[in-house]
N, C-alpha and C positions, 0 to 999 in steps of 0.2 A: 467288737460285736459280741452280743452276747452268745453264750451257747447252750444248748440244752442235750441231754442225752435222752432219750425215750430209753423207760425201764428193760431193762433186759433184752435191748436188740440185739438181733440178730437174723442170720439170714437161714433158711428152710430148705430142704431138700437137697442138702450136701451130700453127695456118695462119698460111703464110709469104706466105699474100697473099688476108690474110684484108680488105683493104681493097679488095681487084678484088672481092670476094665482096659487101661491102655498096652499098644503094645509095647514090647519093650525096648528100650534104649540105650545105646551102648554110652557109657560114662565115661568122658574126657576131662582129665585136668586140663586148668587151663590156667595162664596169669595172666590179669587183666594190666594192659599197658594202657596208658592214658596220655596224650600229649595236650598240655597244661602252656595255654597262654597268659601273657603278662601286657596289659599298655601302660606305657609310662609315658609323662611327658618332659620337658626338659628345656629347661629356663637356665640362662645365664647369672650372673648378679646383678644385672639391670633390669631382669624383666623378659630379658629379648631370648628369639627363638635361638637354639640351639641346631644348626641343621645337618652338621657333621657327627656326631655320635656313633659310635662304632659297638661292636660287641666287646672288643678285648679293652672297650674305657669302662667295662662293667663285670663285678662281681657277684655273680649270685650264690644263694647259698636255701636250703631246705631242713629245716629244724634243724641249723646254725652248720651243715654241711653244705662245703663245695658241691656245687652242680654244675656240668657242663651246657651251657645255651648251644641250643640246637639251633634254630634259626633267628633272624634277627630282622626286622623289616622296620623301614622308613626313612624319613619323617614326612608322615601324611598329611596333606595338604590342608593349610588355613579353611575350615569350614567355612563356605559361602563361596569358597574361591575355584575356578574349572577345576576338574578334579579327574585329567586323563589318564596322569599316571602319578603313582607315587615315586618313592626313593627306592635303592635298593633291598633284594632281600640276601643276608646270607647265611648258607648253612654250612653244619662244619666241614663238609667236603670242598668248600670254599666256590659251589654252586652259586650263581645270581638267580634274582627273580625279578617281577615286577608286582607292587603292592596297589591295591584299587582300596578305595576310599568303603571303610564301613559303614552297615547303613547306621546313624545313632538313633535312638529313641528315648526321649524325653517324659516323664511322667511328672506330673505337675500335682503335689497330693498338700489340701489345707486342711490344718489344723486347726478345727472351727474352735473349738473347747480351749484350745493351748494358746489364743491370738486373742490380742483386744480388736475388734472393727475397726477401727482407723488406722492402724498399723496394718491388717493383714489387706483392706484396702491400698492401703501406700506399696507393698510388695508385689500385690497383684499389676499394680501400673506400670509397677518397674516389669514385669514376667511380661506383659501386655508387650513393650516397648521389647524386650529380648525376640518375644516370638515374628517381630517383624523386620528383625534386622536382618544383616549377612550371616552373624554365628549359628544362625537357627536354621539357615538354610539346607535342604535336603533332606531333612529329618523327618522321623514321625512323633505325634505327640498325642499324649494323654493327660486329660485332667477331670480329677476326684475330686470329694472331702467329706475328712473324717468326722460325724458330728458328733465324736462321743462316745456310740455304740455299734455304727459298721462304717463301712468302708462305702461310698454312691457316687457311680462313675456318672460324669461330666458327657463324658462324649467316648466314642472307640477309640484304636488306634486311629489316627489321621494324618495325612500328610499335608493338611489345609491348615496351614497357622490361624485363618480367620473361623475357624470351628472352636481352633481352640481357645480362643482371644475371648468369643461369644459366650463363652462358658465360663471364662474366668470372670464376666461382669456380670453373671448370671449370681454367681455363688461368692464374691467378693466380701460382700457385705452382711451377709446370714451368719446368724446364729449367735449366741452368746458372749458376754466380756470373757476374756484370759482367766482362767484359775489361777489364785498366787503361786508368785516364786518361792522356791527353797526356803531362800536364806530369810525370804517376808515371815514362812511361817514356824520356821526354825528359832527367830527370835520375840516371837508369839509369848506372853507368859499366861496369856488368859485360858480360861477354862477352854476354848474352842482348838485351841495349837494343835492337841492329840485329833484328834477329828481332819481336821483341814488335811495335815501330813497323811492319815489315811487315806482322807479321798484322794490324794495326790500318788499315793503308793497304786491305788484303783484305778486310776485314770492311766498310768504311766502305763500297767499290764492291757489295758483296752487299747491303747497305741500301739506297743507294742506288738499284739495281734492284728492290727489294722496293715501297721507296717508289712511284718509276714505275707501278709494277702496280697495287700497290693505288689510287692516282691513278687508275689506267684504268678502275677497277671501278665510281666514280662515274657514273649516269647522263648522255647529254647533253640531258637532260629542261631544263627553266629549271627557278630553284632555286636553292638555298644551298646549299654543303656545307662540310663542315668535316673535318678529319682530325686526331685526337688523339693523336700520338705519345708512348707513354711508352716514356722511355728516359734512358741516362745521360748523352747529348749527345755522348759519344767520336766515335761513328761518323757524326757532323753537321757534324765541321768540311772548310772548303771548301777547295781544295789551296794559296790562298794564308795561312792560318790553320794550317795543318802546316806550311809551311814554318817559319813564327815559331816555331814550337813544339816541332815535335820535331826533335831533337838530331841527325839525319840526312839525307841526303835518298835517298828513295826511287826507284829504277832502273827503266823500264818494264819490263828483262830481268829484274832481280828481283822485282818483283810476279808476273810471268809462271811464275818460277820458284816461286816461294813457294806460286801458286796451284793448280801440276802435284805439287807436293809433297802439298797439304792435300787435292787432291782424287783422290788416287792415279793422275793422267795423265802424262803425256808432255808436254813442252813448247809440241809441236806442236798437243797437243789444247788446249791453255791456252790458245793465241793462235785456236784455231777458235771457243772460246767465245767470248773478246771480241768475233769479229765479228759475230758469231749476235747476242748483247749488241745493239749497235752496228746493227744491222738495225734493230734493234726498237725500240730508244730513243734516238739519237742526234738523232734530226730537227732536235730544237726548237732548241738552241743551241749546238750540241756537233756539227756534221757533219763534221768532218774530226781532231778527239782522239782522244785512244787511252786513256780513262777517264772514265768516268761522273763526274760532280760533283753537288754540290749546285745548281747553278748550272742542270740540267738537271730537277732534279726542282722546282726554283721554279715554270721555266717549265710545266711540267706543269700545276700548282697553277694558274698564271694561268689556262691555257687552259681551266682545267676551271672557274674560278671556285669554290677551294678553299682555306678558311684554314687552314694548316700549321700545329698548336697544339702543341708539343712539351712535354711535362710529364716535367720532370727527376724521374728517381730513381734516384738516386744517395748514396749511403752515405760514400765516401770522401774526404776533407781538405775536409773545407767553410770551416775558416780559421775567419777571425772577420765576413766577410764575411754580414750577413743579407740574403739574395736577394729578400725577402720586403717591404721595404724601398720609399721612395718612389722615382719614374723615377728623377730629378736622383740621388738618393745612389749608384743602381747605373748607371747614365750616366756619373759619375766614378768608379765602381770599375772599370769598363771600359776607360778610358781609360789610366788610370795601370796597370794592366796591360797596355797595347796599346803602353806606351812604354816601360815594364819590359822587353819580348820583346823592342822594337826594339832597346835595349842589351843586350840580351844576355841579362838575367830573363826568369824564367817564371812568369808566374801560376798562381796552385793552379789545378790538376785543374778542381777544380768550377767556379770563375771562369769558364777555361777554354771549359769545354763551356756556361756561362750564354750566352757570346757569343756563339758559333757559334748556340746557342739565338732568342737576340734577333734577330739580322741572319737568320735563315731565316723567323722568322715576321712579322716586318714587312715584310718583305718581299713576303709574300701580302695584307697589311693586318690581321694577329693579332696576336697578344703572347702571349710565352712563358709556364709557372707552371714557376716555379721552385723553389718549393716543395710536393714534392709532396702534402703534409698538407694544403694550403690547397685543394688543387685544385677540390673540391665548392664553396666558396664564391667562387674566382675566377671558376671559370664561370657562377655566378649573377649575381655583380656585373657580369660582361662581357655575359649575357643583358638585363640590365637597361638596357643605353644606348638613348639614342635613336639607331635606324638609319634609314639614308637611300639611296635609288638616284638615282646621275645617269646620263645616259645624252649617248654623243657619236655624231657620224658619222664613221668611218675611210675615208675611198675610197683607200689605200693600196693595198690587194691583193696587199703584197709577202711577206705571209706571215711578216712579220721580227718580233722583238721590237722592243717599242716602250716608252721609260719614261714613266710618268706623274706629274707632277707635280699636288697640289692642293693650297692654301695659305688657310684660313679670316682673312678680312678682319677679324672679330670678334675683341677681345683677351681672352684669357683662355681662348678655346675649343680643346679638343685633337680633332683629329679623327686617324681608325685611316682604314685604304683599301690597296688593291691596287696596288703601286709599278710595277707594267706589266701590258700586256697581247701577246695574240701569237693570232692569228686563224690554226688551225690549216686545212690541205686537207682536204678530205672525203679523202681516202685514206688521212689520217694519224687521223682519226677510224675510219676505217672499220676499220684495223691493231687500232688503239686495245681498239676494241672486240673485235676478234676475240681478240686478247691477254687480254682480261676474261673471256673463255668459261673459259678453266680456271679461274677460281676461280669463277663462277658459272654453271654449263649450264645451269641451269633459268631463268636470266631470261635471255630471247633474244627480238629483235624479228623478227617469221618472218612479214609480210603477204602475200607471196607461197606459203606453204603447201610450202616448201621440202623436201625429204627427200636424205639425202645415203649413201648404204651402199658402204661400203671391202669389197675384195675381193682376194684372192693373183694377181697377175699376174709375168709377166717381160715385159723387154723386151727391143729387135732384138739383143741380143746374149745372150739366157736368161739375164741376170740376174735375182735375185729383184726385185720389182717391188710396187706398188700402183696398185690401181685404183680412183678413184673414181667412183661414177655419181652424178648430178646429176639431179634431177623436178624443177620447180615451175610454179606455175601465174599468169602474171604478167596482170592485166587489160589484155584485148587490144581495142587500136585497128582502126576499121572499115580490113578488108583488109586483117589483120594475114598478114604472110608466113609464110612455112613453117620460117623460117627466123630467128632473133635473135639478133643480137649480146651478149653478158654478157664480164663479168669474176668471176675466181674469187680471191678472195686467203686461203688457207690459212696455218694453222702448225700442227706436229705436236708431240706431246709422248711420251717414251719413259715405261717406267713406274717411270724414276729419274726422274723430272721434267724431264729435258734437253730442250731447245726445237730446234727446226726455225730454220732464218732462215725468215722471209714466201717464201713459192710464189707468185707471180704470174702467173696465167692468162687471156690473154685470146684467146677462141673462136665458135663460132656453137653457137648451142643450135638443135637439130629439135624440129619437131611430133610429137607421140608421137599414135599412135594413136586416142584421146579425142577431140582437135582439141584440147585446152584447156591439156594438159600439154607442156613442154617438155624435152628431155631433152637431156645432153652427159655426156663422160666425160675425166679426166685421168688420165694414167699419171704415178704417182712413182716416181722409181726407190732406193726407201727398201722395204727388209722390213714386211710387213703387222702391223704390230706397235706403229702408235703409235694412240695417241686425237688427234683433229685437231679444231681450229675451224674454222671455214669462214664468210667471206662469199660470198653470190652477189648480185650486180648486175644488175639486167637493164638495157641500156644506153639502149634506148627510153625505157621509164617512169622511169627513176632510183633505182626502189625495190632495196632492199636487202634481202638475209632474212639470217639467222646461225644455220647448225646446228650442235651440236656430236653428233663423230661418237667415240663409246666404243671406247676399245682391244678388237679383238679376245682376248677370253677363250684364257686360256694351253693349250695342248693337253695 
């Protein structure tokens, strides 16, 4: 999705001593402890479920350090199958429990630009056929697609497979043929090869931001989720896998340019996007780059506890290579093409994008389907393992990515898992979620009875202007003041979809009239003309509401 920054936003009427204003409060260290779950699941050398798995058949380790597993639960029951209790739990005081079945949710997102039609149609039949069997059952699902430039949800969350089925025949077949593979335009010698690799450099950063989003649309409920990418894999490889591959290297002046070209701006506006970008999703691992990576949308994934499933379709030079094939055979087709590129060869296309494929979703602890025909029954057979949660303590608090190592002591056993984690701040949650308003206004968590109504102002200078007013009603502690502290964090949206950077407001909200309502107002100095998400905070209770405020209707 594109993005736009309006010149010099900012928010209005910030008290500049607004800390003489509150009362004051006494300062506690404090160290924030986190407790850090793991599911893995765990297959024999035949495929088959593993249903005895213990804690002490497993070693885990925290940037390459011994850690103690604190609890250990399962294995939870075959999806689709009664589900009244699970396996055991235990903790180190050598406590039982009993484990209930998570709820999972499945996000179904097409890669309309990264798919040929007939291929992303053949995958959709296979998802069709998944969402009607037993592995799908109890879930809820969502399904998107990316055309390119934003993220257009399909339907809500639902737990009606035949919503979602409806929407996959709805959007199956739209939109354009596949942008070429890598390694197609990597051995390019015509005048157009620099170009192509460009726009493929461009397309991969508008996925990449797509991905992001859609990542944020996930509840932070507990839970499973899982995101189903179909696509050709082009726009998944990570910028040390371009380099091997394609035949150039890409100029941050030329991205920049390419990007003022494709989106009929100026230069200047090119580089306001990225940082509008860069506001909003840089956080995790990426805070001082100047392009989104895959390496940013992992971390995403971790944080949300989201297996990234990427389901290739794709059409062109599949070679002789069958992807469909044991680990070990495509493990060494990987390899010998990873040492191909280092001299100087290029593996086919499809290869190619298999790897970028593999190394993203194991990454999250998934595995890729590489063939998209098989897809209904890989995800059955992947439904069918034995899963398991362990759980650790982090008293870190550094907020850093962290890798995970877990090594089964048992031979013969293959265990899947999440290769890190990364304990996001409530403010990067809170963004997070405000970010998710546009593609979902109607699920909004609003405990406080929030109301939010935009209005045509100027400010000290009769520039055109916005005003927002601010109600809610936050449950008030005995000899509550007249007077509360809140934080406001907004993003706007034009009705070209160009984004706002994050508005950061922090102010005192009054008692309104009632006694029970509190009221505050922000001036933007942006034309009354966007639809806005909004967090309000109230800073006493903690609680949070999210309204989303509708663009003012055209005159």
């Amino acid at each position: 999705m594109r993005r736009k920054t309006p010149p010099a936003l900012r928010a209005f009427g910030i008290l500049l001593s607004v800390a003489a204003a509150l009362p004051a409060q006494t300062v506690r260290e404090k160290v924030a402890v986190e407790v850090i779950t793991v599911r893995l699941t765990a297959r024999d050398a035949a495929g088959g479920r593993v249903e005895d798995l213990k804690a002490s058949d497993l070693a885990l380790t925290i940037d390459g350090k011994p850690v103690a597993i604190e609890t250990f639960t399962g294995p939870e029951p075959i999806a689709g199958a009664p589900a009244a209790h699970g396996g055991p739990t235990t903790d180190r005081s050598g406590a039982t429990a009993t484990a209930t079945e998570a709820s999972l949710r499945t996000m179904i997102l097409l890669d309309v630009p990264g798919t040929h039609p007939f291929e992303r149609k053949d995958a959709c039949a296979e998802l069709d056929r998944f969402l009607h069997g037993s592995g799908a059952a109890g879930g809820e699902f969502l399904v998107a697609r990316f055309d390119g430039k934003r993220v257009e949800m399909g339907t809500g969350w639902t737990s009606d497979p035949e919503i979602a089925s409806a929407a996959l025949r709805r959007i199956s077949g739209s939109g354009l043929n596949g942008i070429e593979s890598p390694g197609t335009v990597a051995g390019s010698t015509g005048p157009d090869g620099f170009s192509s690799a460009t726009w493929i450099q461009v397309q991969t950063e508008r996925l990449h931001e797509a991905l992001l989003e859609a990542l944020a649309a996930f509840p932070h409920s507990p839970g499973s989720g899982r995101l189903l990418l179909v696509t050709g894999g082009t726009s998944l490889m990570r910028p040390q896998e371009l380099t091997a591959i394609l035949a150039c290297q890409i100029t941050p002046a030329e991205r920049t340019r390419l990007a003022a070209a494709a989106g009929g701006m100026g230069a200047a506006h090119a580089r306001e996007i990225e940082r509008a970008t860069f506001a909003l999703w840089s956080r995790a691992v990426n805070p001082a780059g100047d392009a989104l990576t895959m390496s940013d949308v992992v971390a995403k994934a971790l944080e949300r506890e989201v297996l990234l499933i990427p389901i290739q379709a794709e059409a062109l030079d599949r070679g002789s290579f069958d992807l469909s094939g044991s680990p070990g055979n495509l493990q060494e087709a990987f390899r010998t093409a990873s040492s191909d590129a280092a001299i100087g060869g290029q593996p086919s296309p499809h290869l190619a994008a298999g790897m970028a494929m593999t190394e993203v979703a194991e990454s999250t602890g998934a595995e890729p389907i590489l063939v998209s025909r098989k897809a209904s029954e890989r995800l059955a057979e992947i439904a069918a393992r034995a899963t398991y949660t362990l759980s650790f303590v982090d008293s870190s608090g550094d907020h850093r990515y962290h890798p995970i190592g877990l090594t089964c002591r048992r031979r013969g056993v293959k265990i899947e898992y999440r290769h890190g984690y990364r304990v996001p701040q409530d403010e990067e949650r809170m963004l997070d979620t405000v970010v998710a308003g546009f593609l979902q206004p109607e699920r909004r968590s609003d405990p406080m009875n929030a109301e939010i109504t935009q209005a045509k102002s100027t400010d000290s200078k009769e520039r055109s202007a916005t005003r927002l007013a601010v109600t809610y009603a936050p449950p008030l502690e005995t000899g509550a003041s007249d007077e509360r502290p809140i934080e406001i964090v907004a993003v706007g949206e034009d009705r070209d979809g160009n984004r706002t950077e994050p508005v950061e407001w922090t102010g005192t909200a009054r008692r309104g009239e009632d006694g029970d309502v509190y009221q505050a107002g922000v001036l933007l100095n942006v034309a009354p003309s966007y639809a806005w998400s909004v967090a309000v905070r109230d800073q006493p209770t903690g609680l949070t509401s999210y309204v989303f405020v509708p663009a003012p209707a055209k005159p």
